[in-house]
C-alpha positions as CSV (number, residue, x, y, z in Angstrom):
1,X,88.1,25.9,-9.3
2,X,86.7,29.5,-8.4
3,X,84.6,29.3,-12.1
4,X,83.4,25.9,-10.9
5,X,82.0,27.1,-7.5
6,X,80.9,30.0,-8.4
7,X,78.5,27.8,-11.4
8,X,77.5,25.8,-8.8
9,X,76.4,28.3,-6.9
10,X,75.1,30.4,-9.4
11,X,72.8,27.0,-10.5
12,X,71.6,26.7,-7.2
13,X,70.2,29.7,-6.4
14,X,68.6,29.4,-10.0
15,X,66.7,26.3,-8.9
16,X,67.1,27.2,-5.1
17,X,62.4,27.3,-5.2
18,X,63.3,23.1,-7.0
19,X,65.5,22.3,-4.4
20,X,63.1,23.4,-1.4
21,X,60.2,21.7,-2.7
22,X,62.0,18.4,-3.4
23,X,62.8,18.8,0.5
24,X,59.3,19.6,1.6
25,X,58.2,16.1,-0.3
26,X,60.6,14.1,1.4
27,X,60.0,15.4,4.3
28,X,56.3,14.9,4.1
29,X,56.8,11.3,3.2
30,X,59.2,9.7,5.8
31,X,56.1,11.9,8.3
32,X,53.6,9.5,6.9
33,X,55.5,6.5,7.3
34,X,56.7,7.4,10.7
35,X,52.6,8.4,11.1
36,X,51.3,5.2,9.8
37,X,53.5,2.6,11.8
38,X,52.5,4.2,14.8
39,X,48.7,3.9,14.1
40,X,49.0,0.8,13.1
41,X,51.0,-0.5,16.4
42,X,48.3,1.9,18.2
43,X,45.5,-0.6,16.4
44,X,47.4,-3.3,17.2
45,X,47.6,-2.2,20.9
46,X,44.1,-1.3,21.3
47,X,42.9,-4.6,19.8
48,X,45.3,-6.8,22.3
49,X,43.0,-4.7,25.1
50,X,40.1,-5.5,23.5
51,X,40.4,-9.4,23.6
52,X,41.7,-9.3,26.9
53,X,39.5,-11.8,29.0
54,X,40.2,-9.4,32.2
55,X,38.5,-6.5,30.6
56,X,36.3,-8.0,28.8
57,X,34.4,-9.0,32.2
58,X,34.7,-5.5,33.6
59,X,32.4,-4.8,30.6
60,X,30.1,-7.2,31.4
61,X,30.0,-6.5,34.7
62,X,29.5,-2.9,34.1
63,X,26.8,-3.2,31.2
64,X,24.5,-6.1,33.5
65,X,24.5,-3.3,36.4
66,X,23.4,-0.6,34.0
67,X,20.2,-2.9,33.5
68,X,17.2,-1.3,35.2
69,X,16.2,-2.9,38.8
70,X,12.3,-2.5,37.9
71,X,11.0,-3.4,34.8
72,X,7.4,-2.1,33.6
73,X,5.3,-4.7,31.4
74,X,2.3,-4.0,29.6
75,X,0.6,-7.5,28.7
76,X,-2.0,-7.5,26.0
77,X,-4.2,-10.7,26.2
78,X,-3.8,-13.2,23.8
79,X,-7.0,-16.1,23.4
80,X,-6.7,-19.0,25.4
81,X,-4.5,-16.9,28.0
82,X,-5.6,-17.0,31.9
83,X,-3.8,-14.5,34.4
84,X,-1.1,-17.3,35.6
85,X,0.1,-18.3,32.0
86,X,1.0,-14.4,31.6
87,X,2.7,-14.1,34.9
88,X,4.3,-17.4,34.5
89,X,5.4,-16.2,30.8
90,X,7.6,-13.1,33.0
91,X,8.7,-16.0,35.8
92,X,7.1,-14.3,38.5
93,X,7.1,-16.6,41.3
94,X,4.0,-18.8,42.3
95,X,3.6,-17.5,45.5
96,X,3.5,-14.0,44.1
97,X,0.7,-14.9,41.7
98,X,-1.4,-16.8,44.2
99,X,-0.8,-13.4,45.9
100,X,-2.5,-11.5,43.3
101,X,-5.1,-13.7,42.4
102,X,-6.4,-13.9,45.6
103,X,-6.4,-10.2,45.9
104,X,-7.7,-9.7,42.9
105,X,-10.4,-12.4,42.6
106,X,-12.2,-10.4,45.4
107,X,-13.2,-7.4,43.2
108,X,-13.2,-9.5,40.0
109,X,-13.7,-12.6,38.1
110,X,-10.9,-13.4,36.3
111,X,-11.9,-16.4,34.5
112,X,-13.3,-14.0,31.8
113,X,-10.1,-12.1,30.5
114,X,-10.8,-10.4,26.9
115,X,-9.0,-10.5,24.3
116,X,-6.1,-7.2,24.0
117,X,-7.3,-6.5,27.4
118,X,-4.0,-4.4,28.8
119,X,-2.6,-5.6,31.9
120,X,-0.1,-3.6,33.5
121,X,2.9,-4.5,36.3
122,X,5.8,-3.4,37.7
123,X,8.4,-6.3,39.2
124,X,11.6,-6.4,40.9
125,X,14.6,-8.2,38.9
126,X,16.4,-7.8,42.1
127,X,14.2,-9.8,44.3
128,X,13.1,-12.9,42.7
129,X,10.6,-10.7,39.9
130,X,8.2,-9.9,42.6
131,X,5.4,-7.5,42.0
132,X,5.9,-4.8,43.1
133,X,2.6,-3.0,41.7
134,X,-0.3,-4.1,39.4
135,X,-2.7,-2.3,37.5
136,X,-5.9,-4.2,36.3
137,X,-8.7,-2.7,34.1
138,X,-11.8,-3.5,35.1
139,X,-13.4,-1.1,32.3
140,X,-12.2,1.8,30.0
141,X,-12.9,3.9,33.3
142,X,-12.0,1.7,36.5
143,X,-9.4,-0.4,37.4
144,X,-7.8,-2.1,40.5
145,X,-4.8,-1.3,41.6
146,X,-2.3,-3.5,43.7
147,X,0.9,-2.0,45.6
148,X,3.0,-4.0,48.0
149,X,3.0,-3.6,51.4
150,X,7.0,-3.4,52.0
151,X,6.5,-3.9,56.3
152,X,3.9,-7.4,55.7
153,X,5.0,-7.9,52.4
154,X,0.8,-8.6,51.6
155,X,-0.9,-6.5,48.2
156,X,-3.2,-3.3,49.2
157,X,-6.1,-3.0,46.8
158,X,-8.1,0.3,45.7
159,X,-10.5,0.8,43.1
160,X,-9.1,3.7,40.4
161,X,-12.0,5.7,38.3
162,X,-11.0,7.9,35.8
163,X,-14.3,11.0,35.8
164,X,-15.9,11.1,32.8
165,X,-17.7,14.5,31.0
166,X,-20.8,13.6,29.1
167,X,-21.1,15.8,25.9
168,X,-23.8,16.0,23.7
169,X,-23.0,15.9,19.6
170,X,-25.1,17.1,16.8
171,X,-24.1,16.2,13.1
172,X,-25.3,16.4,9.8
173,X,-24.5,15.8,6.1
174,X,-25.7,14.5,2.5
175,X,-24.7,11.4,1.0
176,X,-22.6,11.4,-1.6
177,X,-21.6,7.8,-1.6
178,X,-22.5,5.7,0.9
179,X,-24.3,7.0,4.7
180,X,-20.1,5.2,6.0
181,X,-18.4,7.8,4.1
182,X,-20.4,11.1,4.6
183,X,-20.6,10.0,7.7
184,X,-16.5,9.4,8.5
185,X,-16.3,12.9,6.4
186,X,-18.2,14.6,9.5
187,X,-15.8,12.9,11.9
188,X,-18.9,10.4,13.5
189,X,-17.0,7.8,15.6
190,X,-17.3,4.2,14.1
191,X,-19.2,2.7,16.3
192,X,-22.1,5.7,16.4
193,X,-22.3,4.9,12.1
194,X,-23.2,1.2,12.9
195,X,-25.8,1.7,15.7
196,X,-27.3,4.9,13.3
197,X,-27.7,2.0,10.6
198,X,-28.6,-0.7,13.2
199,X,-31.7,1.6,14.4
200,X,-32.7,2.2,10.4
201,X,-31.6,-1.3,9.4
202,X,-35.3,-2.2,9.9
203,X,-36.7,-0.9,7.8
204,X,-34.4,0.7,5.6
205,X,-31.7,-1.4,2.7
206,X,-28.3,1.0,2.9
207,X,-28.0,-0.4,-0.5
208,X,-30.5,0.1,-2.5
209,X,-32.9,2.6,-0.8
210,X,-30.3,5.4,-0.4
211,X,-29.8,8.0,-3.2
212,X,-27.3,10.7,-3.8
213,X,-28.2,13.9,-2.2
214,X,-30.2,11.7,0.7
215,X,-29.4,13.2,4.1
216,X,-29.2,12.6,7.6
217,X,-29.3,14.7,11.0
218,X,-27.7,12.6,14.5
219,X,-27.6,13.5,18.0
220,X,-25.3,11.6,20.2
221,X,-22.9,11.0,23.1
222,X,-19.5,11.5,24.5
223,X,-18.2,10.9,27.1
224,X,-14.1,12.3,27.8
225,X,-12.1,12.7,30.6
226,X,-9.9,16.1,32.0
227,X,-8.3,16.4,29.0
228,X,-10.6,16.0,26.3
229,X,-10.1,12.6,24.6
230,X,-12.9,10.6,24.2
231,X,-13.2,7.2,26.1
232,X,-16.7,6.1,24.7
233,X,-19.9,6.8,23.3
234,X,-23.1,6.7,24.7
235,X,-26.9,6.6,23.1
236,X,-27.5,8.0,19.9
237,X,-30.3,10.7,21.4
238,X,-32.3,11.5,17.6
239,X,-31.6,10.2,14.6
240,X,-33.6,11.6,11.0
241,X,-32.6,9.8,7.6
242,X,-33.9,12.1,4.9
243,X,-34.4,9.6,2.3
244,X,-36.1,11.2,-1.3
245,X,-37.0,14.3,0.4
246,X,-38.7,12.0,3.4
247,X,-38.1,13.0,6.6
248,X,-38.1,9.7,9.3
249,X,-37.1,11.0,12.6
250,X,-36.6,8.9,15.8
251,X,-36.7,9.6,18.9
252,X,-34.7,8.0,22.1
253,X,-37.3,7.1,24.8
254,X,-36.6,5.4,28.1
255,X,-39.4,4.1,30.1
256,X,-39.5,3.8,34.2
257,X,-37.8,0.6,33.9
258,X,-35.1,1.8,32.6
259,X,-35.5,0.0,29.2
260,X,-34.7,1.9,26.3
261,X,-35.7,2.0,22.4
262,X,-36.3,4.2,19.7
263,X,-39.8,5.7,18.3
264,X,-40.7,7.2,15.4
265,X,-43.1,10.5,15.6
266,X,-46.2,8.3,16.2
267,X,-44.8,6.5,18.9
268,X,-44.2,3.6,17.0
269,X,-41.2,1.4,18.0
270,X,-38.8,0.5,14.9
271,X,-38.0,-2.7,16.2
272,X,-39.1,-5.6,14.4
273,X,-38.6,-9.2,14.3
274,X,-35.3,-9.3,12.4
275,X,-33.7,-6.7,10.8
276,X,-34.0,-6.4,6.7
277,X,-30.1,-6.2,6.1
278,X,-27.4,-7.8,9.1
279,X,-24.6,-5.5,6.9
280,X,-23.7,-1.5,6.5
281,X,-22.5,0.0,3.6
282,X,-23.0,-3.9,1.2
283,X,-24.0,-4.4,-2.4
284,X,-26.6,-7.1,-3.3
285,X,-24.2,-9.3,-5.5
286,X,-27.0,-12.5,-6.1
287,X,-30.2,-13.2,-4.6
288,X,-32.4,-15.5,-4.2
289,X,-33.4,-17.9,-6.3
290,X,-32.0,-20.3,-9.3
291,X,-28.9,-19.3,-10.3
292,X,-25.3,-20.8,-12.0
293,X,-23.3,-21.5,-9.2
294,X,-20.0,-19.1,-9.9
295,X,-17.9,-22.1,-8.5
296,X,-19.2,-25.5,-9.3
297,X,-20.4,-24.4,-12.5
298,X,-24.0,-25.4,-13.3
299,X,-27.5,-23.8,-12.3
300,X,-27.9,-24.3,-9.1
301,X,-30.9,-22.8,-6.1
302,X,-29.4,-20.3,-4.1
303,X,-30.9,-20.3,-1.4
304,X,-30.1,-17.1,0.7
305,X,-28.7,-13.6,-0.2
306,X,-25.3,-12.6,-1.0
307,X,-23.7,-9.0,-0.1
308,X,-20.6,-7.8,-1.6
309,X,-18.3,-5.7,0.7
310,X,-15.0,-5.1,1.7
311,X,-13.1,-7.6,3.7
312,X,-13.7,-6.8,7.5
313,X,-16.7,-5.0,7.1
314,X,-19.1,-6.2,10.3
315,X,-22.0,-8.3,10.3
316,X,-25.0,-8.0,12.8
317,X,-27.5,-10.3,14.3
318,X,-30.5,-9.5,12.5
319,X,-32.6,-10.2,15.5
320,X,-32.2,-11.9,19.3
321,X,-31.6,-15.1,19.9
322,X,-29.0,-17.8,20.6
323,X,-26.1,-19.0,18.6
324,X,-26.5,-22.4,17.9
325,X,-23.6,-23.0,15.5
326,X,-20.3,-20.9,15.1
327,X,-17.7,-22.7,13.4
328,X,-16.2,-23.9,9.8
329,X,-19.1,-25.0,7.5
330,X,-17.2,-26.6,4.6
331,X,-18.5,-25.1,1.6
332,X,-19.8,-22.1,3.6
333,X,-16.4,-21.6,5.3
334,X,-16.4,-19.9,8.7
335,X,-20.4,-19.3,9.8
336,X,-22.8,-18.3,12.0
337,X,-26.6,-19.8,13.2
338,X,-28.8,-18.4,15.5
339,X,-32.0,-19.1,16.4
340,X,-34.2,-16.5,16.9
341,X,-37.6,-18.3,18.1
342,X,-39.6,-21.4,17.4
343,X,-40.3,-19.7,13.9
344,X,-36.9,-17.9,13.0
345,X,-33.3,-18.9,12.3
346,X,-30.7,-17.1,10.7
347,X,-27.4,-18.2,8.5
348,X,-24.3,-15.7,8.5
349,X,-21.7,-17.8,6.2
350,X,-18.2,-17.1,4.2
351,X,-16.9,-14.9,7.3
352,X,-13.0,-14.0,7.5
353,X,-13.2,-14.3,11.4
354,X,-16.2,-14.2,14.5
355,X,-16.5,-11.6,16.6
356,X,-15.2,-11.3,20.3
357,X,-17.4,-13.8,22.7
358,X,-19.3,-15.6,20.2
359,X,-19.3,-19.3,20.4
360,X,-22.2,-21.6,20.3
361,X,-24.8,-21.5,23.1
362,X,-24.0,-17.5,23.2
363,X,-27.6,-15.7,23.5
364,X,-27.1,-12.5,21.7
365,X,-29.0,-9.0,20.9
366,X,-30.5,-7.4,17.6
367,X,-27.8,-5.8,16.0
368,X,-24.8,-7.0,18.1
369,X,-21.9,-7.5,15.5
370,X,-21.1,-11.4,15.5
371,X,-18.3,-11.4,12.8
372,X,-16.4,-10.0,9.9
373,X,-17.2,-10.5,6.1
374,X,-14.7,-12.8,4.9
375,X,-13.8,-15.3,1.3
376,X,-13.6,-18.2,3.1
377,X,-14.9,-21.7,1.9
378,X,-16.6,-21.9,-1.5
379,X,-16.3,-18.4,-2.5
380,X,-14.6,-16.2,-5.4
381,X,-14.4,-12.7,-3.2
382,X,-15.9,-10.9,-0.1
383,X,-19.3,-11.2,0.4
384,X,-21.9,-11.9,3.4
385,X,-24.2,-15.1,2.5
386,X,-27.1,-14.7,4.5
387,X,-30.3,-17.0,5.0
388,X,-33.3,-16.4,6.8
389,X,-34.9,-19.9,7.8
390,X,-38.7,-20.0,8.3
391,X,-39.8,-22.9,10.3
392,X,-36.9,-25.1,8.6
393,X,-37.6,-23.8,5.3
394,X,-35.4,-21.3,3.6
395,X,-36.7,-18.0,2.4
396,X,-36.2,-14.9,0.2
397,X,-34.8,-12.3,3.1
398,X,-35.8,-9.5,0.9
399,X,-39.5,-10.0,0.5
400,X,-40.2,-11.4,4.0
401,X,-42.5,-9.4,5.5
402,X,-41.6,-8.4,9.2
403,X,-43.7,-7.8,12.0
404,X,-44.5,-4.1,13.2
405,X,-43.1,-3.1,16.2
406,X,-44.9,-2.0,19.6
407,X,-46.8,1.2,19.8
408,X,-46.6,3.2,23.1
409,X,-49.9,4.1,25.2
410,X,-51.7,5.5,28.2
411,X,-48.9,6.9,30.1
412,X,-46.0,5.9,28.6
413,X,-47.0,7.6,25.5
414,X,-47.4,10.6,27.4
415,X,-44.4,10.7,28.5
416,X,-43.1,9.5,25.1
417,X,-44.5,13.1,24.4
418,X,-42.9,15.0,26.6
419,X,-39.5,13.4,25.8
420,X,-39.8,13.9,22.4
421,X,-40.7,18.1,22.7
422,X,-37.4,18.2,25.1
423,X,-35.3,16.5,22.2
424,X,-36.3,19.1,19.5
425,X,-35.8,21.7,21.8
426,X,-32.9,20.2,22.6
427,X,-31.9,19.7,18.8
428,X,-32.6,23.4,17.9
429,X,-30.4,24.5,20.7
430,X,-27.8,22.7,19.1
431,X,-28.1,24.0,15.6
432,X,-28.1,27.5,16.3
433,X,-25.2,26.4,18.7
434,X,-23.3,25.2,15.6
435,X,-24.3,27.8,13.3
């Protein structure tokens, strides 16, 4: 019995390391099972509190009072939207708007809201949405400003204008591709590239009279607030397109009027009639003439001038006049008249989309943009189709020969003279500046 014990014994403390670990395992196993039924009754538990209607409202109680009181909208302005439709689209009561209208209808006529134009107001989800304040721009530097009266519950109004820093900018460059993309290069705002090309787009075709290695000197504009950003652009002061070695300068002269153009050295206004291309930065893709119609398939007489650009590019009024016809033109898709004079219309056609505040019976000025080069109707891409109509009769655009403009005398050339000196001084100033 002794022998048998003491084996036994002897065995187990052989295997004693076996024994422990077979322990520890078990031990481990009936924790996890102990662990997991009490999760999953915990689950269970916290699920049953979940779904409970009681607390289910005390979260939706809660989460509708952590809603904000005031809300701030900003409104941008869609077409065909009047000042009640958007207030009425944020159920501000019709009291409140008549309010505001009235108020506002003092300082400004609201019948003529443009399109994005940002309205700004602040109402109270508490009280019945009232307005509490309103902000609306009058121009990129003014706007009116409404805040309610809390003791007569009645709108005060004041007038907010942001002060504005002119600045005077002097660039220059060579063309290495097209006058659009030197110009970008040298950071010259948009809008100063299009008036530099309206000014020249008298006498000058970007397409085919610019060569690599051409240059170009511009004086312009700024005007930014405190803080430096720019709000808009003013006159373009000189302008020199060094075209094949040619210098043509041009200088900004304003008379005593107050009426403004631009001169070459001689005094010699560079506004003419109509302008020789409506389009910046175009290709001439078919001109006038006989041709086989790229759609229809036989020869056919083209009778205006087609430009290939980019989609979006802008198209000016080559001259002043009125729009008589904006609208879809079948084969010539979306398209522009105007009449010019007794003598002068002009056809814009194929346009993706018109320009802000042009409809028929518009009167526009030279070099205003009046839409965007488009495909649409009969066409295969994007391209400008552009007719110049003399006295009913469609002609060749390219070989019409324009009337000069105006040259100044007596006393407005000399002061013509005077103003010109003070801009080269002014020029030189700004080259050594830059230097």
């Amino acid at each position: 019995m002794k022998t048998r014990l003491s084996k036994i014994l002897s065995n187990f403390k052989r295997n004693f390391d076996i024994f422990f670990l077979l322990i520890i395992i078990l031990a481990a196993g009936i924790s996890i099972q102990i662990y997991n039924s009490y999760k999953s009754q915990k689950k269970e538990n916290f699920s049953n509190v979940l779904n409970n209607i009681y607390f289910k409202k005390t979260l939706t109680y809660m989460f509708d009072n952590f809603d904000p009181r005031y809300l701030t909208i900003e409104h941008k302005v869609s077409s065909g939207e009047s000042l009640n439709i958007i207030l009425e689209k944020y159920e501000v009561p019709k009291l409140e708007i008549k309010k505001i209208t009235k108020e506002l209808s003092k300082k400004k006529n609201l019948n003529n809201l443009k399109i994005n134009q940002l309205i700004k107001f602040t109402i109270d989800k508490g009280n019945q949405n009232k307005v509490i304040r309103f902000f609306f721009p009058v121009s990129r530097t003014k706007k009116i400003q409404l805040v309610r009266n809390l003791k007569n519950d009645n709108f005060e109004s004041k007038e907010i204008t942001k002060n504005l820093n002119k600045k005077i900018i002097f660039k220059e460059g060579k063309i290495s591709q097209s006058l659009y993309r030197s110009a970008i290069k040298s950071n010259i705002l948009p809008n100063i590239i299009v008036e530099f090309a309206r000014i020249y787009g008298f006498q000058v075709d970007f397409q085919r009279d610019i060569r690599k290695n051409d240059a170009y000197q511009i004086i312009y504009e700024i005007f930014q607030d405190e803080d430096g950003k720019i709000f808009e652009t003013g006159k373009i002061i000189f302008a020199n397109l060094i075209l094949s070695g040619q210098e043509n300068s041009l200088y900004l002269f304003v008379d005593k009027k107050k009426n403004w153009e631009h001169y070459d050295m001689n005094g010699k206004s560079v506004r003419k009639a109509l302008m020789k291309t409506p389009i910046n930065g175009a290709r001439l893709s078919s001109s006038f003439g006989m041709r086989k119609h790229p759609i229809l398939g036989f020869n056919k007489m083209h009778k205006g001038t087609d430009f290939a650009a980019k989609e979006g590019t802008p198209v000016m009024a080559s001259g002043d006049g009125k729009v008589i016809r904006a609208r879809w033109c079948g084969g010539g898709g979306n398209c522009i008249k105007i009449k010019h004079n007794s003598t002068y219309s002009t056809v814009y056609a194929h346009l993706s989309k018109f320009a802000s505040g042009i409809k028929e019976g518009v009167r526009v000025k030279q070099g205003r943009i009046i839409g965007y080069v488009g495909s649409t109707g009969m066409s295969t891409g994007a391209h400008l189709h552009y007719e110049v109509i003399e006295n009913k009769k469609r002609i060749n655009s390219q070989t019409l020969k324009l009337p000069s403009g105006k040259i100044l005398s007596g006393k407005n050339r000399k002061l013509f003279e005077v103003a010109k000196i003070k801009i080269d001084v002014l020029k030189s100033e700004l080259i050594l500046s830059s230097n």
